[in-house]
C-alpha positions in Angstrom: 172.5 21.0 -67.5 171.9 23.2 -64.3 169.5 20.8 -62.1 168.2 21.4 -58.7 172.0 21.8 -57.5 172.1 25.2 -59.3 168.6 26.3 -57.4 170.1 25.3 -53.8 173.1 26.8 -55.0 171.4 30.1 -55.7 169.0 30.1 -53.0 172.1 30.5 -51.1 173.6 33.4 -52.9 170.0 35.2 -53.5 167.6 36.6 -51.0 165.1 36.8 -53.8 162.7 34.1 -53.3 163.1 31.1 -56.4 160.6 29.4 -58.2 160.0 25.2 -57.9 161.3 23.8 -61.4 159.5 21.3 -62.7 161.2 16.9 -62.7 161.9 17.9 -66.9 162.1 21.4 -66.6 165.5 21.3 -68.7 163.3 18.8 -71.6 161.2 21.1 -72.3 163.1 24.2 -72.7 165.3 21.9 -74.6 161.8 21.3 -76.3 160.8 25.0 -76.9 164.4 26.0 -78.5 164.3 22.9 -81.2 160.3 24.0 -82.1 161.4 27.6 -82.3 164.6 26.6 -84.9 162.5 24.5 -86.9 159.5 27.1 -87.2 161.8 29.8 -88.1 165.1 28.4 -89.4 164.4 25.6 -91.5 166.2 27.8 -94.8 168.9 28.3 -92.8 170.2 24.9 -91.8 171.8 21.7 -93.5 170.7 18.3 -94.2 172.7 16.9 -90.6 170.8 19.5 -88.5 167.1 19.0 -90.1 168.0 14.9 -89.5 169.0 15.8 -85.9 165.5 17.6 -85.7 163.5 14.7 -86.8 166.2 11.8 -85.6 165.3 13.4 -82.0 161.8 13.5 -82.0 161.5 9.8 -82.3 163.6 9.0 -79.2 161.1 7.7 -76.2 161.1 10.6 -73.8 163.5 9.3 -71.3 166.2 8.9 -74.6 165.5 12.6 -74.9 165.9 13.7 -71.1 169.1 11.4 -71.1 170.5 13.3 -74.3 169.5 16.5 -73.0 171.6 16.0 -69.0 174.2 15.2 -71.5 174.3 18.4 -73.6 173.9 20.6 -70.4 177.3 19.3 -69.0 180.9 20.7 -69.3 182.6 17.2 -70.8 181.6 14.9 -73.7 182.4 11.4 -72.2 179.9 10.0 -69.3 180.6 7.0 -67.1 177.2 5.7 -66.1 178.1 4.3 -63.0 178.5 8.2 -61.9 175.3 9.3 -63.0 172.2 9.5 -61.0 168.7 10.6 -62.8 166.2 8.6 -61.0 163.3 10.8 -63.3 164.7 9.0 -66.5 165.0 5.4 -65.4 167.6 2.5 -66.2 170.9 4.5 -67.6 171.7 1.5 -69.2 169.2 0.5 -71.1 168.6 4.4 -72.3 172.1 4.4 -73.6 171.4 1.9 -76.0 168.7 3.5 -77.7 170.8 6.6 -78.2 173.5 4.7 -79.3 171.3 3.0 -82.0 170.1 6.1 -83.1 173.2 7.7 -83.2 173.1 10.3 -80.6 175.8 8.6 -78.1 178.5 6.3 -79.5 181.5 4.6 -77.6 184.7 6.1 -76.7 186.9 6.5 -80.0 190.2 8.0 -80.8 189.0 11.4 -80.8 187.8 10.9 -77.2 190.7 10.6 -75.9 191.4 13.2 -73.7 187.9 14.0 -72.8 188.1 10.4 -71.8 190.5 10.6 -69.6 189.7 14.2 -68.0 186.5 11.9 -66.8 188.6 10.0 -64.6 189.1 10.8 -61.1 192.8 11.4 -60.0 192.8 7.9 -58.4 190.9 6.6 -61.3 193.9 8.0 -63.7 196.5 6.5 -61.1 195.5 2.8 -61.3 194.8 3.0 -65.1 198.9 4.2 -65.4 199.6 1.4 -63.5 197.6 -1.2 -65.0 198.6 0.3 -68.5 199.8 -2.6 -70.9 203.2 -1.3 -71.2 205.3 0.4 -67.9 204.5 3.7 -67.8 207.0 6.4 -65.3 204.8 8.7 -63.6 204.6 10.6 -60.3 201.9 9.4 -58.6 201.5 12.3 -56.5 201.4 14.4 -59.6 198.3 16.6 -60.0 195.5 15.5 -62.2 196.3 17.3 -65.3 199.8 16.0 -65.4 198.6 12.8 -65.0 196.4 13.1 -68.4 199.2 14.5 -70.3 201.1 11.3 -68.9 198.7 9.3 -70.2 198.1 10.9 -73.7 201.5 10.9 -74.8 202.8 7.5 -73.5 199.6 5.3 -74.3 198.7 4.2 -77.5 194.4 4.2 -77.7 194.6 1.1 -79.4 195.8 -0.7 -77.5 193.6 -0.2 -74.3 190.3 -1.8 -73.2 188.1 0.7 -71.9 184.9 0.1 -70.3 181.4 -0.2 -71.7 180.2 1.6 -68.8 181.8 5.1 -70.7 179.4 6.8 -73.2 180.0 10.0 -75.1 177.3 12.2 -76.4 176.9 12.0 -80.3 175.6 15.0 -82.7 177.0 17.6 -80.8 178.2 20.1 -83.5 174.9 19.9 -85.1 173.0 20.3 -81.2 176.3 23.3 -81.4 175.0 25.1 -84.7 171.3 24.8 -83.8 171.8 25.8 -80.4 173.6 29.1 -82.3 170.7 29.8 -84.3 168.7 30.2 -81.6 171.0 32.2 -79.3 173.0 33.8 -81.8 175.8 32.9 -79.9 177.9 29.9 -79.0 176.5 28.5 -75.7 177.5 25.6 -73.8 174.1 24.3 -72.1 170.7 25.7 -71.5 171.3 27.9 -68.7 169.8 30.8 -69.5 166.2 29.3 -69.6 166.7 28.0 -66.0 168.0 30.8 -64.6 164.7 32.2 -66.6 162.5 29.5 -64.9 163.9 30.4 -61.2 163.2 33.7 -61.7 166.7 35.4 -62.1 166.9 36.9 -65.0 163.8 39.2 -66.2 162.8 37.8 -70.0 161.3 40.9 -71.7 158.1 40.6 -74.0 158.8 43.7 -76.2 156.7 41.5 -79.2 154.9 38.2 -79.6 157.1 37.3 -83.2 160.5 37.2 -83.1 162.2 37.2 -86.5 164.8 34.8 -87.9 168.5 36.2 -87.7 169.8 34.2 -90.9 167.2 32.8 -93.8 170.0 30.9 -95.8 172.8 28.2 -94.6 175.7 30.3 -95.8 174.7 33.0 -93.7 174.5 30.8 -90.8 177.4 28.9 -90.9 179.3 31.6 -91.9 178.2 33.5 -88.5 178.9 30.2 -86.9 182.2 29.2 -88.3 183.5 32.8 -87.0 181.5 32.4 -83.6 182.7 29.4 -82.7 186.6 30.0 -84.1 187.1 33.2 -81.8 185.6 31.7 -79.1 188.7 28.5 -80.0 190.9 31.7 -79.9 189.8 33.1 -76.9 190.3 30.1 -74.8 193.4 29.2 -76.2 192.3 26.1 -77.6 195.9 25.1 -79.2 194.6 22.0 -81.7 192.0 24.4 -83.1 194.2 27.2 -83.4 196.7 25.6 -85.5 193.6 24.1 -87.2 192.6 27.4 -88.3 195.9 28.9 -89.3 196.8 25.8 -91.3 192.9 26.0 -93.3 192.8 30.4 -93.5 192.5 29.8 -97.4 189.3 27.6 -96.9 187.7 30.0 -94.6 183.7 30.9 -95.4 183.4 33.9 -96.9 182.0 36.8 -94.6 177.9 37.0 -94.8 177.3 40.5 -93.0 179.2 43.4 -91.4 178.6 41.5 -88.5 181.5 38.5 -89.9 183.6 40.7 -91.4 184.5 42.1 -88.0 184.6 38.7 -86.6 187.3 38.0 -89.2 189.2 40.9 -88.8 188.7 39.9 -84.7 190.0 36.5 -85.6 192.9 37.6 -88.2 194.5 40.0 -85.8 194.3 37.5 -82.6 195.8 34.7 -84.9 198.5 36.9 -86.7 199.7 38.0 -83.1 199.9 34.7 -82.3 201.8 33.8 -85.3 204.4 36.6 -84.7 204.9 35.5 -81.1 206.2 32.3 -82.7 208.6 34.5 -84.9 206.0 33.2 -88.6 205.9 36.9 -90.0 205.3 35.7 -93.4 202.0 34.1 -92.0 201.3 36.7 -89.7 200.9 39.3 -92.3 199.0 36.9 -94.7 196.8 36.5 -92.2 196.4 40.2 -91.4 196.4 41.1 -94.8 192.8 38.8 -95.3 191.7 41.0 -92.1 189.9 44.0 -93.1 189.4 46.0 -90.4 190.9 48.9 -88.5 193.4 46.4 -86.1 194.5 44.3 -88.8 194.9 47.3 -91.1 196.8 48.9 -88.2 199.2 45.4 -87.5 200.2 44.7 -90.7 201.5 48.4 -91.3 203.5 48.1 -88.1 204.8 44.7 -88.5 206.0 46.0 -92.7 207.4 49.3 -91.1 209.6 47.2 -88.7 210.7 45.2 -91.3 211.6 47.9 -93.1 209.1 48.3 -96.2 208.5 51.9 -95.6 207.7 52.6 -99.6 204.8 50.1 -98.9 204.0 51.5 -95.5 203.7 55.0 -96.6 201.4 53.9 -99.7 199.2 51.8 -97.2 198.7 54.8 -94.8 198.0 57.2 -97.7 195.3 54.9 -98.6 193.9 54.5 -95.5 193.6 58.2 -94.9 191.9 59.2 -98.2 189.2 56.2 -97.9 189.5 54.9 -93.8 187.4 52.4 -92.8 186.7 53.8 -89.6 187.5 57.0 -87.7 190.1 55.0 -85.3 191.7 53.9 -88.4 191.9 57.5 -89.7 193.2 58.8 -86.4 196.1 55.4 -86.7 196.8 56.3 -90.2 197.3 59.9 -89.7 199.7 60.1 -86.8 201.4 56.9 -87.7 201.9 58.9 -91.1 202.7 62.1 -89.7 205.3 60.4 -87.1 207.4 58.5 -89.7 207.1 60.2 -92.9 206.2 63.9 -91.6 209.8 64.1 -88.9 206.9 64.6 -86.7 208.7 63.1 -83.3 205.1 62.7 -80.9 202.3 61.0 -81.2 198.6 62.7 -81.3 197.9 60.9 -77.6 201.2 62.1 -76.6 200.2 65.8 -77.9 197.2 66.2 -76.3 198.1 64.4 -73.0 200.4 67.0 -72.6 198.4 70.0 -73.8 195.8 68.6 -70.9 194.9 70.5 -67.6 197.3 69.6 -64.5 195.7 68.9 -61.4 198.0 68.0 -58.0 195.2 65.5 -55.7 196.2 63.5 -52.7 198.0 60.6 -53.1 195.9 58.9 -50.9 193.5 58.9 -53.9 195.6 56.9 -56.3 192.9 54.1 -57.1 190.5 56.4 -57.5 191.5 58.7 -60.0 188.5 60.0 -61.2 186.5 60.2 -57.9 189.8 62.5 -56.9 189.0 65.0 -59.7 185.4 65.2 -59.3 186.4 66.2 -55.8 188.8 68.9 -57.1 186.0 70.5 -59.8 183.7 70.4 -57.1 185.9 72.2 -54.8 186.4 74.9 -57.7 182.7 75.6 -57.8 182.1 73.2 -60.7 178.1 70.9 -60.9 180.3 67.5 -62.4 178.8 64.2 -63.1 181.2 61.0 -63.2 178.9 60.3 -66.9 181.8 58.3 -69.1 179.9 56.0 -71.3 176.9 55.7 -69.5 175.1 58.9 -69.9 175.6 58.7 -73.8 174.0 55.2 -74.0 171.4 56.2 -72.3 170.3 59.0 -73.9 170.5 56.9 -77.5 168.8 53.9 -75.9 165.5 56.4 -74.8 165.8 58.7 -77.4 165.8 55.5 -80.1 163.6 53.2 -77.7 160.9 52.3 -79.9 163.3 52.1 -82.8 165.4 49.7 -80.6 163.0 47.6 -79.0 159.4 48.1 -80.8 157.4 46.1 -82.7 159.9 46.5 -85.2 163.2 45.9 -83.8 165.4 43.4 -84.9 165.6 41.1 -81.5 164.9 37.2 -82.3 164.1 35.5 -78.7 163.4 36.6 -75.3 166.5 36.3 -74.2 168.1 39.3 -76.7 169.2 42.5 -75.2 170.6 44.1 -78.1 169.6 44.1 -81.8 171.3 42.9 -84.3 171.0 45.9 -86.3 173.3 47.9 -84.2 175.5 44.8 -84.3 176.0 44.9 -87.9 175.7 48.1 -88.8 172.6 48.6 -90.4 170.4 50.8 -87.8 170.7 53.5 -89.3 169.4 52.8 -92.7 166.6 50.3 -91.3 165.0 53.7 -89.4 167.3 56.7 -91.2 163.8 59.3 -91.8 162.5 58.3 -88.0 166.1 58.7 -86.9 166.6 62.1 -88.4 163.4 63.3 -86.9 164.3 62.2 -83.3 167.4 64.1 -84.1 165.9 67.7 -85.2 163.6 67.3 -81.9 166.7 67.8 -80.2 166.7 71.0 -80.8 163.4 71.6 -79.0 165.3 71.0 -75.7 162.3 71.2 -73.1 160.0 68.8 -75.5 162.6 66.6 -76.0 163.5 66.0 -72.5 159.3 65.2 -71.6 160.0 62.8 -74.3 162.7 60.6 -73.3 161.5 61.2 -69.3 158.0 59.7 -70.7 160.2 56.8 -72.4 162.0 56.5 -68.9 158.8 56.2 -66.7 157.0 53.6 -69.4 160.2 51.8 -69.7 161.8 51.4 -66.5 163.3 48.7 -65.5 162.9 46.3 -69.2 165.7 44.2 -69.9 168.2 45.9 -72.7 171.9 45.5 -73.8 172.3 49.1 -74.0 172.3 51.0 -70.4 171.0 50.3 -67.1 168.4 52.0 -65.9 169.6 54.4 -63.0 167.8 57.7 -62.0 170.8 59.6 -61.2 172.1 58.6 -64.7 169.0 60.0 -65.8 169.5 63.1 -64.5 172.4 63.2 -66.7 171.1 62.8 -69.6 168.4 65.6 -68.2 171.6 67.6 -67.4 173.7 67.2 -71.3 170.3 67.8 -72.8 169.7 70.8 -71.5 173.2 72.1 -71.9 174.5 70.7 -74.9 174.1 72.1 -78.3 171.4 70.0 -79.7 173.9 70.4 -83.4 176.5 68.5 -81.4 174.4 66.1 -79.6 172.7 64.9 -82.8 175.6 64.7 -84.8 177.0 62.3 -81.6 173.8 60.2 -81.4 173.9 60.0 -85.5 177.3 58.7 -85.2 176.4 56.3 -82.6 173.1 55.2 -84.5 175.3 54.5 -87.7 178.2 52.4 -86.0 177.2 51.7 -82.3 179.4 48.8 -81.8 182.2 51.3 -82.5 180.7 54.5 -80.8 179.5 52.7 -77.4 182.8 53.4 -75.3 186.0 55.8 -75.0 183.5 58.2 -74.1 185.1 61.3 -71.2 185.3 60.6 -67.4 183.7 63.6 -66.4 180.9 66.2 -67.2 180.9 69.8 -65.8 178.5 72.6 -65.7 180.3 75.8 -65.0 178.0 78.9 -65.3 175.5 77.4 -67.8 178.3 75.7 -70.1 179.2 72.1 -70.6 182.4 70.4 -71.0 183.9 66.8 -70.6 187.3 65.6 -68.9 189.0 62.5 -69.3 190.6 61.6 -66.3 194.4 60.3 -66.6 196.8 59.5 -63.5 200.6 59.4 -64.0 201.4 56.1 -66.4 198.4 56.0 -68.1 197.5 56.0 -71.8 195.1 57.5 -74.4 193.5 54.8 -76.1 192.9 54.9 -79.5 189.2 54.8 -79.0 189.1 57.6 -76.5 191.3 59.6 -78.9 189.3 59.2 -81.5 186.1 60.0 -79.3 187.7 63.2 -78.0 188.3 64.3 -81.4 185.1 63.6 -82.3 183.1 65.3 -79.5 185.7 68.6 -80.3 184.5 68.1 -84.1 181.0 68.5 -83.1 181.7 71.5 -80.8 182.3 70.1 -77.6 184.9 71.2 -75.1 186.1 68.5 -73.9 189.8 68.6 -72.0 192.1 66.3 -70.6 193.1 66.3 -67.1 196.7 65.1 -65.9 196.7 64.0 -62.2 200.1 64.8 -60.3 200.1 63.4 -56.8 200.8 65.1 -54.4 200.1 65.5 -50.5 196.8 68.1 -50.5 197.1 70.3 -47.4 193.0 71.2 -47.9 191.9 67.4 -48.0 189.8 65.9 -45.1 189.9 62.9 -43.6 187.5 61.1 -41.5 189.8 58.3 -39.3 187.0 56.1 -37.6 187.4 53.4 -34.7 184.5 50.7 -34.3 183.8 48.0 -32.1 182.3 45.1 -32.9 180.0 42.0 -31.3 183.0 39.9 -33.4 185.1 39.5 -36.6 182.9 38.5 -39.2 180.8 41.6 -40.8 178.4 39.1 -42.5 177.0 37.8 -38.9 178.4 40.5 -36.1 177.3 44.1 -35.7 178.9 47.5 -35.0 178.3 48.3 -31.0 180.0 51.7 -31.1 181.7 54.3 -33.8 183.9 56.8 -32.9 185.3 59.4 -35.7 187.2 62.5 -36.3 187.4 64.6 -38.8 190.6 65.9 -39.8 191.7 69.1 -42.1 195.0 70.8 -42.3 196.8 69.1 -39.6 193.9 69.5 -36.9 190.9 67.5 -36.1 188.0 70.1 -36.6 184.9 67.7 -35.5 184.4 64.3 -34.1 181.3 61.9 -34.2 180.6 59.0 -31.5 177.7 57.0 -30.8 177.0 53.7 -29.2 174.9 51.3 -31.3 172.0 48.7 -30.4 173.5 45.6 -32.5 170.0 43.9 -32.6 172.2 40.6 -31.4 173.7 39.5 -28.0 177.5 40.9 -27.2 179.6 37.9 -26.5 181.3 37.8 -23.0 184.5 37.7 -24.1 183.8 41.0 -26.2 182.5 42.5 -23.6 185.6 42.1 -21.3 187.6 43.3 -24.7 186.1 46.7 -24.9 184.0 47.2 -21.7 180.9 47.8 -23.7 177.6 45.7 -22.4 174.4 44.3 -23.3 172.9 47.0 -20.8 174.8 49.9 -22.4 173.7 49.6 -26.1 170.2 47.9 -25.0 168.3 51.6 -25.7 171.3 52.6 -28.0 170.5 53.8 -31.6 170.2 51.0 -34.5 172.8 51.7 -37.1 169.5 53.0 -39.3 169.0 55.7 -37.0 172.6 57.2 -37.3 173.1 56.1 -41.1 172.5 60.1 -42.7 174.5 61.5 -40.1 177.6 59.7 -40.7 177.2 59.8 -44.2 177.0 63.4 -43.9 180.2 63.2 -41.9 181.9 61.6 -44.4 180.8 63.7 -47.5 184.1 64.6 -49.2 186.4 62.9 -47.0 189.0 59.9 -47.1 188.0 57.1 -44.5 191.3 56.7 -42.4 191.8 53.5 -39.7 193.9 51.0 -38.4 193.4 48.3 -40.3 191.1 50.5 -42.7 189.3 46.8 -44.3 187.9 45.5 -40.8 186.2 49.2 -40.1 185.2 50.2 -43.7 184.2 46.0 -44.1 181.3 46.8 -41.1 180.3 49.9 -41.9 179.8 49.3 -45.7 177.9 46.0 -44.9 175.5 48.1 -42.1 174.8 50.4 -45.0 174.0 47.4 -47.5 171.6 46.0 -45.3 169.7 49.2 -45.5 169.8 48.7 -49.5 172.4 52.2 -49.5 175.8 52.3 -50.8 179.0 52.8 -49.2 181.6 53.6 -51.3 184.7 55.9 -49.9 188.7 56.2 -50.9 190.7 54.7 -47.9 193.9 54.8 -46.0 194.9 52.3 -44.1 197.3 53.6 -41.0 199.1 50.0 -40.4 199.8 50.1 -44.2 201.0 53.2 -44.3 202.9 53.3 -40.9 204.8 50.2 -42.6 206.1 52.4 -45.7 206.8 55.3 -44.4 208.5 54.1 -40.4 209.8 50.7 -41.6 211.8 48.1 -39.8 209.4 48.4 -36.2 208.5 44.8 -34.7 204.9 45.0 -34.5 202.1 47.8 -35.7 199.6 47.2 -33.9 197.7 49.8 -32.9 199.0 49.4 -29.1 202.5 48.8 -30.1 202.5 52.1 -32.1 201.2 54.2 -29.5 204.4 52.9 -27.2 206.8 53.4 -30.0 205.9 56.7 -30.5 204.5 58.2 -27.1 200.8 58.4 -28.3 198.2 58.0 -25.3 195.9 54.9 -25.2 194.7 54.9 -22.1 191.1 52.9 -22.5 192.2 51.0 -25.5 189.4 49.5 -27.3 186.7 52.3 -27.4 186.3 53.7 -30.3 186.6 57.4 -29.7 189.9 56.7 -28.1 191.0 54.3 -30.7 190.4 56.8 -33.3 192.0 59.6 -31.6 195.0 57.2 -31.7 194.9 56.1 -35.2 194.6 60.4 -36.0 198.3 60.7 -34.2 199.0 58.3 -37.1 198.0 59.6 -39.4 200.0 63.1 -38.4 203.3 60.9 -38.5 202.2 59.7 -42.0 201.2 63.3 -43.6 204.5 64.7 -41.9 206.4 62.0 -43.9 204.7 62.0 -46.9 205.3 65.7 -47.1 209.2 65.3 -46.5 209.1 63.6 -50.6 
């Protein structure tokens, strides 16, 4: 259970100011989630979880806060001598009442391991030794080598273990109430203190929140697939072989919502199972999956072993009735590929059909800032939208819908409704849906509408976007340009299978002369996935131009740099300032402007600085704050690639002055020491001095900035020249 270490912890990380928790803050959330599961999930659970329910509310209150510390923590076993909760009272005595009630129970068998994770390295050292039969072990082993020691060489019953070790009882039913509630499997009750400190924003779209399941098979079958892909996910080896051994008494799948949790769980299980060479299992297991990936495994794993006659009838099937549109785009070029002599696939074809575009190498790990720059520099409006702008526009234009008085949401801590998770939006609200749709057409009305929705709604907790005004002005921007046919038949799509229509949208939007069209960005080595294929063809179905771009790298004779040069009051940016920037822009091979100002650090210079760089407490004392100069060297920047020596120290300060102003800072860089390294290898030093002597580059008042950066430019020349020998 976070306590009062998670507040001091956070008061650290926050500058937001936190709220006082009460002594049993973390009782009566506890509290609040069991009411709220019994008012509105008492159908839904079993006789163990309604006797938990009851069982509990008889424990004295300190019984209750000791069972509820327990819950909130990581491991199952407890050594009382450890703990300190001087609200509840004697540890002791508490653990006795629980353990009479059944809610805490001695170490057993199946404690094991948890039992011995509790020990402390030392702890695990003297029990080896003191063990009842000799036991070989390192002792200056690490701690999990150490438990595995112990586990395989120690028979439990043969051990004595203390009295003093407890372990918390009931916890799969606490596990499958706790689920209810959430809808999710959650470890502790972390979300309501993080509430209580004023963290996270709890919404209050309605005063009633619905139940998500009204029958125990429902639940538990929600559960069961919850709780066995989250097993998967963390690798959990005993449960895995667990669930591959019991696949035939699986629950059956409740809702849309398990079925794709199956299919999630049969493909991650089959892969497993192939990776250990069981392809008979594998494909039983992927042959109980029903969706698109296990669909799509299965027919690889029988092509490879060479049942084509079944592979061919498989993909036939899947193309006349698919089960999704990525299925149909699998199923039709696996299809066409091995039974039409058809020798590329569709992501191969229309990679290489795509626009080419040669950008800077010095802009490899920002692919598609580089291209935006490019359109830009052909005359093109673009807007880096990808996913964003579309969920957006469904999340306003479907607001009330989504988060209204009647929108499936069932607590205050649910972004998204479960609706869109299992597929049934769109028939819950299909005539209000199709209305919103045909307004579409209205473009002016219908982008007051959803700027109304924006205004009234700003800033409300949701699972779908996050509220941005320059993301707004996209959706202004595809509304106004798109035609509305298109959109709706987009935001349809999305309102009938969200959970499959919410990514793998384009990189880029661009406006050229009045008309829309969308690229997706790909640098050399990259891939089409299948969802972006699928969304490409989609978005070209419903009349959208939409192209992809293939970067080539290349050294760009038209791109600017900015090399800059500070100096500093010292080496950490989180408690030093910036006493002086020096920069010059660079374009073609000459510098064509330069920018230098001396800066008041608001803090004292050290004397040893000063001595460094020659700069005073005198000479910055009526010197600009950064504030003052923040525009203009933004402007300065605008389009360019920030160049230094040592590019992290400069672009470090500078980003963190423009944070403490609330703004972003957000360039590509090239760093001149890293570069200077590939491209003149073999030097013994290069530092910025040692450079300038190797190669005849003036330095004469080393450690100002202007002159620094002037330096670093002479760099940079050496670099382009060599980059342009490739």
């Amino acid at each position: 259970m976070l306590g009062h270490e998670l507040q001091a912890k956070n008061k650290r990380r926050s500058r937001r100011p936190l709220r006082d928790l009460p002594t049993f803050y973390y009782h009566s959330n506890f509290c609040d989630m069991l009411s709220f599961v019994r008012k509105r999930y008492t159908g839904a659970m079993g006789k163990a979880h309604l006797a938990f329910l009851s069982d509990f509310s008889t424990l004295s209150h300190p019984a209750q806060c000791f069972y509820v510390r327990m819950a909130g923590r990581k491991n199952s076993v407890f050594d009382l001598s450890k703990l300190s909760y001087p609200e509840i009272g004697d540890l002791y005595t508490i653990a006795e009442e629980l353990m009479g009630a059944g809610f805490a129970h001695a170490v057993g068998e199946s404690d094991f391991t948890d039992y011995l994770e509790t020990l402390t390295k030392p702890e695990l050292v003297s029990y080896l030794t003191d063990a009842p039969k000799e036991i070989k072990f390192k002792k200056t082993s690490k701690k999990d080598a150490l438990v595995e020691v112990a586990q395989t060489q120690l028979s439990f019953d043969n051990l004595t273990i203390s009295d003093r070790f407890l372990v918390q009882g009931r916890s799969e039913d606490l596990s499958f109430i706790s689920f209810l509630y959430f809808g999710k499997i959650e470890e502790n009750m972390q979300r309501f203190t993080m509430r209580d400190l004023g963290l996270i924003k709890v919404p209050d779209f309605k005063q009633e929140y619905a139940a998500r399941f009204h029958a125990f098979d429902e639940a538990w079958s929600a559960y069961f697939y919850a709780k066995s892909l989250r097993h998967l996910r963390h690798e959990n080896d005993t449960k895995i072989i667990e669930l591959i051994d019991t696949v035939e008494y699986w629950p059956d799948p409740e809702s849309d919502a398990d079925m794709s949790a199956r299919d999630q769980l049969c493909f991650g299980l089959g892969k497993i199972c192939e990776k250990a060479e069981d392809t008979d299992t594998a494909l039983s297991i992927y042959a109980l999956g029903q969706g698109p990936k296990s669909h799509e495994r299965e027919v690889r794993l029988r092509y490879k072993l060479g049942q084509k006659d079944w592979v061919e009838t498989r993909l036939e099937e899947l193309i006349d009735n698919p089960g999704s549109d990525s299925e149909y785009d699998f199923a039709v070029d696996f299809y066409s590929r091995k039974f039409g002599k058809k020798r590329t696939s569709q992501m191969t074809d229309i990679l290489r059909a795509g626009l080419e575009i040669r950008l800077d190498e010095a802009l490899k790990h920002l692919p598609e800032y580089a291209a935006k720059r490019c359109f830009e520099r052909e005359g093109f409006e673009v807007y880096r939208s990808e996913n964003g702008v579309w969920r957006m526009l469904f999340g306003l234009l479907f607001w009330d819908e989504l988060f209204g008085k009647q929108a499936t949401l069932h607590n205050a801590f649910d972004r998204r409704p479960s609706n869109l998770k299992n597929g049934s939006f769109y028939t819950d609200f299909k005539r209000k849906i199709e209305i919103k749709l045909t307004r579409l057409s209205n473009q002016k009305p219908a982008q007051l509408a959803l700027l109304k929705t924006f205004t009234s709604a700003y800033g409300k907790p949701n699972g779908i976007f996050m509220w941005s005004r320059e993301e707004f002005d996209q959706v202004t921007t595809l509304v106004s340009h798109a035609n509305p046919t298109g959109l709706a038949t987009i935001m349809r799509s999305m309102a009938q299978n969200y959970m499959d229509m919410k990514d793998g949208f384009p990189d880029l939007m661009r406006i050229w002369n009045g008309e829309l069209s969308f690229i997706e960005v790909k640098a050399p080595g990259d891939v089409i996935r299948r969802n972006q294929l699928t969304r490409i063809r989609q978005l070209r179905e419903a009349g959208f131009d939409v192209q992809i771009a293939r970067i080539i790298w290349d050294v760009d004779p038209d791109q600017t740099y900015v090399v800059v040069d500070i100096e500093t009051t010292g080496g950490g940016r989180s408690t030093h300032r910036i006493t002086e920037i020096g920069a010059l822009k660079v374009k073609g091979g000459k510098v064509i402007d330069e920018f230098q100002t001396l800066l008041n650090p608001e803090r004292h210079i050290p004397s040893g600085i000063t001595r460094l760089t020659g700069i005073t407490n005198d000479m910055v004392k009526n010197a600009p704050k950064f504030e003052v100069i923040a525009d203009d060297f933004k402007t300065f920047m605008e389009g360019a690639i920030f160049v230094a020596h040592n590019v992290n120290f400069d672009y470090g300060f500078i980003r963190e002055e423009y944070s403490r102003l609330g703004r972003p800072f957000r360039y590509p860089k090239l760093c001149t020491v890293a570069s200077m390294r590939q491209y003149y290898p073999g030097l013994k030093s290069y530092s910025l001095a040692n450079l300038c002597r190797e190669f005849s580059i003036d330095l004469n008042g080393h450690h100002r900035a202007l002159i620094d950066a002037r330096a670093a430019t002479e760099l940079l020349f050496l670099v382009n020249d060599k980059r342009c020998e490739k």
